[in-house]
C-alpha positions as CSV (number, residue, x, y, z in Angstrom):
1,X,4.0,-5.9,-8.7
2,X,1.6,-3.3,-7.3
3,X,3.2,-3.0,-3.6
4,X,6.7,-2.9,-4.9
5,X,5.9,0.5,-6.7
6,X,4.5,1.6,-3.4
7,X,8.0,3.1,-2.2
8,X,8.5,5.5,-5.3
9,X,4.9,7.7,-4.5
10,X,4.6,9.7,-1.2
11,X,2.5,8.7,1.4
12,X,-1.1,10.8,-0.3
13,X,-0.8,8.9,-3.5
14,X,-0.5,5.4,-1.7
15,X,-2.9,6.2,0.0
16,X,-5.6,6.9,-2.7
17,X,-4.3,4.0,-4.7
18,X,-4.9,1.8,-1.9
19,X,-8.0,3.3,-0.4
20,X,-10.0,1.3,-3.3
21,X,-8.1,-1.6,-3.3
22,X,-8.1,-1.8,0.5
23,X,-11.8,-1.9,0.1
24,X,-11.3,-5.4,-2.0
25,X,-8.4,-6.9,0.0
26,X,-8.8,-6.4,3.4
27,X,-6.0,-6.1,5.9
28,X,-3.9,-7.8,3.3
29,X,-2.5,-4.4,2.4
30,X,-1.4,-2.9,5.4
31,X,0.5,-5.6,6.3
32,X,2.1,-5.7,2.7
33,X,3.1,-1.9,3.8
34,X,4.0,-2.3,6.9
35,X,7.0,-4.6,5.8
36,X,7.7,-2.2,3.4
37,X,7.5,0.8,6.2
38,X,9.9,-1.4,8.7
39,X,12.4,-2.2,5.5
């Protein structure tokens, strides 16, 4: 799954990854990474 392979790639390359698909989902994505942020 996408979010799960968040926590291996620093905080830039999240970033671009999700700066386009932020644009599709909405707030969906922050939330997904803030829970993964808090565990």
């Amino acid at each position: 799954m996408f979010i799960s392979s968040i926590t291996s790639l620093s905080v830039a390359e999240v970033s671009k990854r999700i700066s386009p698909w932020h644009m599709e989902h909405g707030k969906r994505v922050e939330d997904e990474y803030e829970k993964i942020k808090i565990v």
